[in-house]
N, C-alpha and C positions, 0 to 999 in steps of 0.2 A: 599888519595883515591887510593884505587887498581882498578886499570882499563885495564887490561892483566895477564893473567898467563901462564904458560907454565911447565909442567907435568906431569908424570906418574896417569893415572887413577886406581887405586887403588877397589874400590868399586862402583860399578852402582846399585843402589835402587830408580827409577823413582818415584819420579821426580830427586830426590838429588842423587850425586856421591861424591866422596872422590879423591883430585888429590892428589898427593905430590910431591909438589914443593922443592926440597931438603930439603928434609928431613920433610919440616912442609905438615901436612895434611888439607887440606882448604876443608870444605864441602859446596856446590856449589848446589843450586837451578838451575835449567834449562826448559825453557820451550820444550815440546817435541820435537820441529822440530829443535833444539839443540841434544836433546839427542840422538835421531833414528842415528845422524851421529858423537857420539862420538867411538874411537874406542876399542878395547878388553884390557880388564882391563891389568896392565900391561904394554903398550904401552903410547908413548907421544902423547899430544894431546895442544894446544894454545889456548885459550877460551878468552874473552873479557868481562870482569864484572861491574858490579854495584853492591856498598853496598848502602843498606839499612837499616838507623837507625832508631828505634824506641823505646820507653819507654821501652819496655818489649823485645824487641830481637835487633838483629844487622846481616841480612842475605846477604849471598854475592850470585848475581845472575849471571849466567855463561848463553854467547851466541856466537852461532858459527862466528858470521862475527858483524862487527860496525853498520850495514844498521839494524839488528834488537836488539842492544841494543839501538842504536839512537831512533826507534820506540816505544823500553819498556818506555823509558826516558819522551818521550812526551807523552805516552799516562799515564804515575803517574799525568802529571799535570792537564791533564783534571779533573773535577771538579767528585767526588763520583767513578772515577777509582780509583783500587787501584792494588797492584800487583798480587792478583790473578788473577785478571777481562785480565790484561796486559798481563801475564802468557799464559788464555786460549786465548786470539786472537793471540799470538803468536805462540801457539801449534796447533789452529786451520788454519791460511792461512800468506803466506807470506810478505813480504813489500809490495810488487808491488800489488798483490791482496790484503791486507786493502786499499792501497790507491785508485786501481779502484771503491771500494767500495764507499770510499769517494767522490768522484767526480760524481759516477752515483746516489747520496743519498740512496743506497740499503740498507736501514734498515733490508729489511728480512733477508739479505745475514747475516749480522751481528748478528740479534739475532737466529741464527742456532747455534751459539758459546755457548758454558755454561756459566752462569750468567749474558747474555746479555739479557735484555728484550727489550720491547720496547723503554719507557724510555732513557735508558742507551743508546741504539742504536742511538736514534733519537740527544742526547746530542752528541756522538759522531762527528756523520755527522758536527753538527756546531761549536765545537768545534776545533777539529781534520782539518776543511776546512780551518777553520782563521789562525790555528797554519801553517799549510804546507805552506798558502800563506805569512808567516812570515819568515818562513824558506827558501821558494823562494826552492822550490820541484822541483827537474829539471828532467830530462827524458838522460839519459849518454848509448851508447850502449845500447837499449831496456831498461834499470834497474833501477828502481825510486830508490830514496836515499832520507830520511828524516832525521832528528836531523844530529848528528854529523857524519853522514856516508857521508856529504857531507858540504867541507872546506866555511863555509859563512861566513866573516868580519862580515857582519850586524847583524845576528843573533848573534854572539859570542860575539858582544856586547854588544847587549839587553840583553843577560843571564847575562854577566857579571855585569851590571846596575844593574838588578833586585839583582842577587846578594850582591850588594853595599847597599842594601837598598829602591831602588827605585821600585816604583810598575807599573808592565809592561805596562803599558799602558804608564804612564808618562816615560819609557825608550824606547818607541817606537817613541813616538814622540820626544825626544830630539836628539837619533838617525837621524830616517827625515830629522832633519831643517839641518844638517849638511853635506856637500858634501861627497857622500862615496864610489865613483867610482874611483878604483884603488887604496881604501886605504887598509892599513893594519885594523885589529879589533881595535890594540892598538892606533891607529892613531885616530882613529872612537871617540871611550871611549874617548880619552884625549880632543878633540877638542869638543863633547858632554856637558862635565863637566866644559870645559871654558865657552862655550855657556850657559851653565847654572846660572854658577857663575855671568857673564858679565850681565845676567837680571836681578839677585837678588839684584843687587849693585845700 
């Protein structure tokens, strides 16, 4: 997984630019509030990415800080987001403002975004509310931090669960049953999967 670059910007054609990262050229999706602050073609720039596979393409998407690709991250798993939908809420307002969003349920504020409807919106709110409080959203120097722009054992676990196979709900609760104050993730995970094993037996 490439998850950081660092490079010469090359070509800017909004939404997508061209870095070149010695020598190889990576073409780079960005949502606008990415791009308005990359600098003159030319120039070095560090960007934090997510690939994204799919049947028919393989796109790598570029953002200026980890607080909004941690927010592209969560908002792929919401249910009928996809990464356009991700895209314009991230072009449209920033962490901290989706998340006021969230917490005040402002559906309108939300479908002002392109291809937000209602619908979409009102899924958001519930969705988006369960995930943050999973993630244990904390409030650092004024500046909300969601997904991986902020270090959580617990959560890093349940991804890793989920990623093992397990379906999030049942790696939320295996998580739970086991003490996780002052562990490491790795701690978490192993002591989880004993917990686990030790009921199946």
């Amino acid at each position: 997984m490439i998850g950081r670059l660092q490079g010469d910007v090359i070509e800017k054609h909004p939404p997508y630019f061209l870095l070149d990262v010695q020598g190889v050229g990576y073409e780079l999706e960005a949502p606008m509030s990415t791009f308005y602050e990359l600098p003159d073609c030319g120039e070095n720039v560090v960007v934090y990415t997510h690939l994204l596979v799919r049947e028919d393409a393989q796109t790598l998407y570029a953002f200026k800080n980890i607080q909004d690709r941690g927010l592209f991250r969560d908002l792929l798993k919401v249910n009928g987001v996809g990464a356009k939908i991700a895209l314009a809420i991230l072009s449209g307002m920033d962490v901290r403002s989706f998340t006021e969003c969230i917490k005040r349920d402002d559906a309108d504020a939300l479908m002002r975004l392109p291809g937000v409807g209602r619908r979409t919106a009102e899924r958001l709110i519930v969705e988006m509310r369960d995930r943050m409080k999973r993630a244990a959203v904390t409030r650092d120097q004024g500046e909300y931090r969601l997904g991986d722009a902020l270090y959580n054992p617990v959560g890093d676990a349940i991804s890793a669960l989920v990623s093992l196979g397990f379906k999030h709900g049942d790696a939320s609760r295996m998580v739970s049953e086991v003490e996780t104050d002052g562990r490491s993730s790795e701690d978490i995970i192993r002591m989880a999967l004993k917990s686990r094993l030790a009921k199946s037996t």
